[in-house]
Every structure is written in structure tokens, then in C-alpha cells.
Backbone as XML, in Angstrom:
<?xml version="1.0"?>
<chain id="A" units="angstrom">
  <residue number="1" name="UNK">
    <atom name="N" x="0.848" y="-1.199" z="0.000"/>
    <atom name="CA" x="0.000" y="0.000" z="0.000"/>
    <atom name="C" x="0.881" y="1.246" z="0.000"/>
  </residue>
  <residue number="2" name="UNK">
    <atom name="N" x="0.700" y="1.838" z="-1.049"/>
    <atom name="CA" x="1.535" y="3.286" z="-0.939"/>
    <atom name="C" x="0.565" y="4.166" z="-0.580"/>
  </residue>
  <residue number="3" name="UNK">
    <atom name="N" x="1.587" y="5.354" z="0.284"/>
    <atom name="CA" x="0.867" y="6.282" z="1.071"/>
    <atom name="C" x="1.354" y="7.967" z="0.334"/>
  </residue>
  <residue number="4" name="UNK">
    <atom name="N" x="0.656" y="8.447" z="-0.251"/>
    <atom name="CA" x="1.001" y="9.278" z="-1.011"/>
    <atom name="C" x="0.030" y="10.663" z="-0.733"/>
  </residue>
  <residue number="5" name="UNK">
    <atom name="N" x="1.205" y="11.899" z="-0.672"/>
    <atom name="CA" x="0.476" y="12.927" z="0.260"/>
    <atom name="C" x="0.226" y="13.698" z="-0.985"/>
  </residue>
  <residue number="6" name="UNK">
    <atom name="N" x="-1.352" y="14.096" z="-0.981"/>
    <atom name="CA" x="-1.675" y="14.769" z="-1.418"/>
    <atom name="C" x="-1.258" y="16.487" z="-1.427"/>
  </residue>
  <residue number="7" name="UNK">
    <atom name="N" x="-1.036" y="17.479" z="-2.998"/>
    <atom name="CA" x="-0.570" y="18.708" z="-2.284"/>
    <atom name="C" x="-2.128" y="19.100" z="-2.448"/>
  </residue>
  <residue number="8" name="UNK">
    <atom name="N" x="-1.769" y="20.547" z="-1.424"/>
    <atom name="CA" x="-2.654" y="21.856" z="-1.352"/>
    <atom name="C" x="-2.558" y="22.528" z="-2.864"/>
  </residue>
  <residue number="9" name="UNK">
    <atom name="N" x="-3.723" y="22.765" z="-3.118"/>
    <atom name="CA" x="-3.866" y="23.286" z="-4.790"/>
    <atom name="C" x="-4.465" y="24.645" z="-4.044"/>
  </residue>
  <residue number="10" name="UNK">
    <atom name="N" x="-3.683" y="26.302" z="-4.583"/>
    <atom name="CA" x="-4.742" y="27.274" z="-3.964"/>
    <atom name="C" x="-5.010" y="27.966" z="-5.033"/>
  </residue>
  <residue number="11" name="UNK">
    <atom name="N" x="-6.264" y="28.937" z="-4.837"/>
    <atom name="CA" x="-6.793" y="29.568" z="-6.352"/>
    <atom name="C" x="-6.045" y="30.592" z="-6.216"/>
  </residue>
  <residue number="12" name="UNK">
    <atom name="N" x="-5.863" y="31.358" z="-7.380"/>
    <atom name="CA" x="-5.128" y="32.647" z="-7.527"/>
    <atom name="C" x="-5.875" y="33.231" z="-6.828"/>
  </residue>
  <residue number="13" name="UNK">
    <atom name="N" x="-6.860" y="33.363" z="-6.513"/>
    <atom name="CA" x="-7.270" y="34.375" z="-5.823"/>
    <atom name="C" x="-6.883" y="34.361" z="-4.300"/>
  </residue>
  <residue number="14" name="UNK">
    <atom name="N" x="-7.118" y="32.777" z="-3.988"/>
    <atom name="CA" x="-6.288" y="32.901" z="-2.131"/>
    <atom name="C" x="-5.049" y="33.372" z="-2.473"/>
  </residue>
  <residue number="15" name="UNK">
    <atom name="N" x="-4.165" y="33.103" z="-3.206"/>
    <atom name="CA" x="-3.001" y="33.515" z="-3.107"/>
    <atom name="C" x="-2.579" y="34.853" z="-2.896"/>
  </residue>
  <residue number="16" name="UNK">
    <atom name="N" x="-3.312" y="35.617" z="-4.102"/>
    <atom name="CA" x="-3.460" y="37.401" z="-4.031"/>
    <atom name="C" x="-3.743" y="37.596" z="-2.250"/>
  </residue>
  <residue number="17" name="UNK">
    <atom name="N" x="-4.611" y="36.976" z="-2.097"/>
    <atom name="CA" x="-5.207" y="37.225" z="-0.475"/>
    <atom name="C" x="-4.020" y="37.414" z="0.446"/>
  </residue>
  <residue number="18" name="UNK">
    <atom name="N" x="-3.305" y="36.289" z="0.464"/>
    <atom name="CA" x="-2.910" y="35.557" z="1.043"/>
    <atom name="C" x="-1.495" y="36.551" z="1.156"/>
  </residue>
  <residue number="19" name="UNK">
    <atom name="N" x="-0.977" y="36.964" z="0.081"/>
    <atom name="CA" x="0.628" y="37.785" z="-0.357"/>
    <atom name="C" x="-0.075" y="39.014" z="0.232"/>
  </residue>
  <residue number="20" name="UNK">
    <atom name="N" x="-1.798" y="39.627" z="0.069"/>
    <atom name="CA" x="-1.584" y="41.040" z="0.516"/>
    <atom name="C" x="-2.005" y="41.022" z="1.808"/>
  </residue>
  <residue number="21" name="UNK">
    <atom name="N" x="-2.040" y="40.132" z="2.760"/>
    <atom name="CA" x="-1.854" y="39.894" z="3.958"/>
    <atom name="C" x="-0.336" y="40.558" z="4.847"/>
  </residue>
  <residue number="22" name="UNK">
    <atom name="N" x="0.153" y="40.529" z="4.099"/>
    <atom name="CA" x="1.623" y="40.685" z="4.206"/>
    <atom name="C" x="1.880" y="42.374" z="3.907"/>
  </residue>
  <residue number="23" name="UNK">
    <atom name="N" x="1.341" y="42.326" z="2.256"/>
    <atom name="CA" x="1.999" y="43.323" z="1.723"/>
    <atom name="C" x="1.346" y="44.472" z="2.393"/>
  </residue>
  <residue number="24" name="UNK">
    <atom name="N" x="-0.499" y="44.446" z="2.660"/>
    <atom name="CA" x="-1.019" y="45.286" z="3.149"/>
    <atom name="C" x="-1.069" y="45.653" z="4.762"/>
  </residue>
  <residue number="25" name="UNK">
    <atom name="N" x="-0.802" y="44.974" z="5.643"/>
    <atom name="CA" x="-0.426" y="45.280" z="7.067"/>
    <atom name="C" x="1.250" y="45.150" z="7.837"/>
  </residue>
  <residue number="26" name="UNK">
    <atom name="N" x="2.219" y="44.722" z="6.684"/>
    <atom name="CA" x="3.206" y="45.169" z="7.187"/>
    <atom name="C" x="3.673" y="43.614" z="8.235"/>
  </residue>
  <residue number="27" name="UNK">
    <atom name="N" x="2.599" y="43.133" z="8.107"/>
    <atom name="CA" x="3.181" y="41.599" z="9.117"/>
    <atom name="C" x="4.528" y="40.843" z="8.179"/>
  </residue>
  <residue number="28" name="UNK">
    <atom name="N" x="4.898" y="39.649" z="9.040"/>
    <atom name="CA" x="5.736" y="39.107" z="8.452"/>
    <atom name="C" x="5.156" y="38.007" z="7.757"/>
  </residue>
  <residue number="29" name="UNK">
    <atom name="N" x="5.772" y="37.541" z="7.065"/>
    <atom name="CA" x="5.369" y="36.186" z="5.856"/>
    <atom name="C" x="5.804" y="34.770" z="7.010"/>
  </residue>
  <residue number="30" name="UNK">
    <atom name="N" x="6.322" y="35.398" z="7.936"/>
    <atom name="CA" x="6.267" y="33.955" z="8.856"/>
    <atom name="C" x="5.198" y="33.954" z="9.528"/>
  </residue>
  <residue number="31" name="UNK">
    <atom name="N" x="4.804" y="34.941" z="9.938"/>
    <atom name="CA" x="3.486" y="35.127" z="11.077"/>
    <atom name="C" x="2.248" y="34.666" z="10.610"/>
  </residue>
  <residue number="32" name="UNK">
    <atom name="N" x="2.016" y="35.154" z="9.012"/>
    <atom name="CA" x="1.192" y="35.030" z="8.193"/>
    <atom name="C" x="1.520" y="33.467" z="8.024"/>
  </residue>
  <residue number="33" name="UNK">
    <atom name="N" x="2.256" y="33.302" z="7.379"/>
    <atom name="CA" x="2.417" y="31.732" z="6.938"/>
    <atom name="C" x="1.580" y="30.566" z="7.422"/>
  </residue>
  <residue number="34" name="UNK">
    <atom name="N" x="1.951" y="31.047" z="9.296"/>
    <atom name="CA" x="1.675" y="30.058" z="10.275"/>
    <atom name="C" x="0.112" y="30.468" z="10.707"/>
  </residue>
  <residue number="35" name="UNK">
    <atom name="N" x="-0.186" y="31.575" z="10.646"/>
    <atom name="CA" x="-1.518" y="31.859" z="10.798"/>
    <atom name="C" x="-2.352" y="31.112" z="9.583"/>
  </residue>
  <residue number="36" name="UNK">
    <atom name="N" x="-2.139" y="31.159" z="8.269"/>
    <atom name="CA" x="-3.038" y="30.666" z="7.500"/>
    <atom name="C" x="-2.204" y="29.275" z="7.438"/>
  </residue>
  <residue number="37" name="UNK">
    <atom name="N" x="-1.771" y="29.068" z="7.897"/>
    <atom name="CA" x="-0.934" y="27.503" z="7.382"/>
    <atom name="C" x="-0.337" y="26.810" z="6.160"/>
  </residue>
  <residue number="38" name="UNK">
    <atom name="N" x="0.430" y="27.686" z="5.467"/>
    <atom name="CA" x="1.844" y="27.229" z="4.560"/>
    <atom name="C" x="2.839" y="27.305" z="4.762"/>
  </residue>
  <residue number="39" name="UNK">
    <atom name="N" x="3.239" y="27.205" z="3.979"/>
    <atom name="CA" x="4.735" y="27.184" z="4.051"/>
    <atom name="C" x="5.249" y="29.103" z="3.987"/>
  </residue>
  <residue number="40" name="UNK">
    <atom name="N" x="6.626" y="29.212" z="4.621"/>
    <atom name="CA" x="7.330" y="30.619" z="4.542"/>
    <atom name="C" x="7.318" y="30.270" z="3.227"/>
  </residue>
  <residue number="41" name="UNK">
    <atom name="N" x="7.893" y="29.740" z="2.446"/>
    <atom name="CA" x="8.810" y="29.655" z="1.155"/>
    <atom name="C" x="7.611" y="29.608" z="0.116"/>
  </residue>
  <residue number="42" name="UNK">
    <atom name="N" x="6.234" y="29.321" z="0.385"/>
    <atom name="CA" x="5.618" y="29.105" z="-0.843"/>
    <atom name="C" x="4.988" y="30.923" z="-0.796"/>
  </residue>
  <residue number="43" name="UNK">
    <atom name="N" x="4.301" y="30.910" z="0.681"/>
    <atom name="CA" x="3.875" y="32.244" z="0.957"/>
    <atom name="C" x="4.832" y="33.248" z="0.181"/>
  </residue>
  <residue number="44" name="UNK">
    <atom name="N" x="5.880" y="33.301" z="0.416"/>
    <atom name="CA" x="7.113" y="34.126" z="0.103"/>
    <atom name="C" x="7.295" y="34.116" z="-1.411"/>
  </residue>
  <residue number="45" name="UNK">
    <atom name="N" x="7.146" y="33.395" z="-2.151"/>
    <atom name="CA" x="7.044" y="33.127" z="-3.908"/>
    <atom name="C" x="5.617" y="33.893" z="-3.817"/>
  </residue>
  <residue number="46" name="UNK">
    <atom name="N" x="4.211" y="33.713" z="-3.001"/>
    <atom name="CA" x="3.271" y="34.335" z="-3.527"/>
    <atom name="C" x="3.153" y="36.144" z="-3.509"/>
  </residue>
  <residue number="47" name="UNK">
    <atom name="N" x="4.061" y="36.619" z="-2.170"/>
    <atom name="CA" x="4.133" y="38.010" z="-2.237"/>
    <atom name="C" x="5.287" y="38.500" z="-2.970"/>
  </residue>
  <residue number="48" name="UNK">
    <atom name="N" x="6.025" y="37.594" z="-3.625"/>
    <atom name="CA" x="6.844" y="38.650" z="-4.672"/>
    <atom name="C" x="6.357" y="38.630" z="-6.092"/>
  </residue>
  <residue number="49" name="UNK">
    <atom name="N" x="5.133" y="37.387" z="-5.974"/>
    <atom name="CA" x="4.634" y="37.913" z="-7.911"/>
    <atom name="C" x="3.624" y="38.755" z="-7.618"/>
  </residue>
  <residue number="50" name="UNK">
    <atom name="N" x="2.993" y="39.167" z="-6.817"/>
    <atom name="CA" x="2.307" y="40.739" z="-6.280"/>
    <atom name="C" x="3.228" y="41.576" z="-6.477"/>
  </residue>
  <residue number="51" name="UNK">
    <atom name="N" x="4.291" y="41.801" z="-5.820"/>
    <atom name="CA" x="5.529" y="42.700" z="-5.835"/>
    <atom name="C" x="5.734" y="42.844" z="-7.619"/>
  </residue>
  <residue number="52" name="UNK">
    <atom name="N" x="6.302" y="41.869" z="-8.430"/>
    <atom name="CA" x="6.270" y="42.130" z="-9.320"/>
    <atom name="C" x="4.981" y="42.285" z="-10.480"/>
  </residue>
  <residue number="53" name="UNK">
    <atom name="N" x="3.768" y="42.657" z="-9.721"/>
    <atom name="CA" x="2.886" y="42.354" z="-10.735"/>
    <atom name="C" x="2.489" y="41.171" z="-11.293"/>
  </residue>
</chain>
């Protein structure tokens, strides 16, 4: 029996949410991260393609 972990799929739109969480109150992308529950590193890819448009 293989045990195989499903990923988290999020819509562009949580993501936008999710990066201007960050971008719009100035919190950190760790605080945030752990509050909504991802990862720093994925969170962190989602507020710099905001950053870049």
C-alpha cells in the first residue's frame, strides 16, 4: 500500500489574499504563513509575484 500525500492546490485568488496579507499590514510572511498555514517559502514566492505584478 503506498501512502502518497496529497498537495494543497490554492486559487489565484487565495493567493493574491494571502501575499496582501503581508503586503497590506506590514506583518511578516512567517506570522502570516503560520496563521493561515503554509509554508514561509511558498507564501514568500506568492508576495513577490504581487511585488512584481
Amino acid at each position: 500500500m503506498g501512502t502518497t500525500k496529497k498537495r494543497n492546490t490554492y486559487t489565484p485568488e487565495y493567493r493574491r489574499e494571502a501575499a496582501h496579507l503581508v503586503l497590506d499590514t506590514g506583518r511578516t510572511i512567517t506570522a502570516v504563513a503560520a496563521e493561515i498555514r503554509v509554508g514561509e517559502q511558498l507564501l514568500g514566492r506568492w508576495v513577490q509575484q504581487e511585488r512584481d505584478g
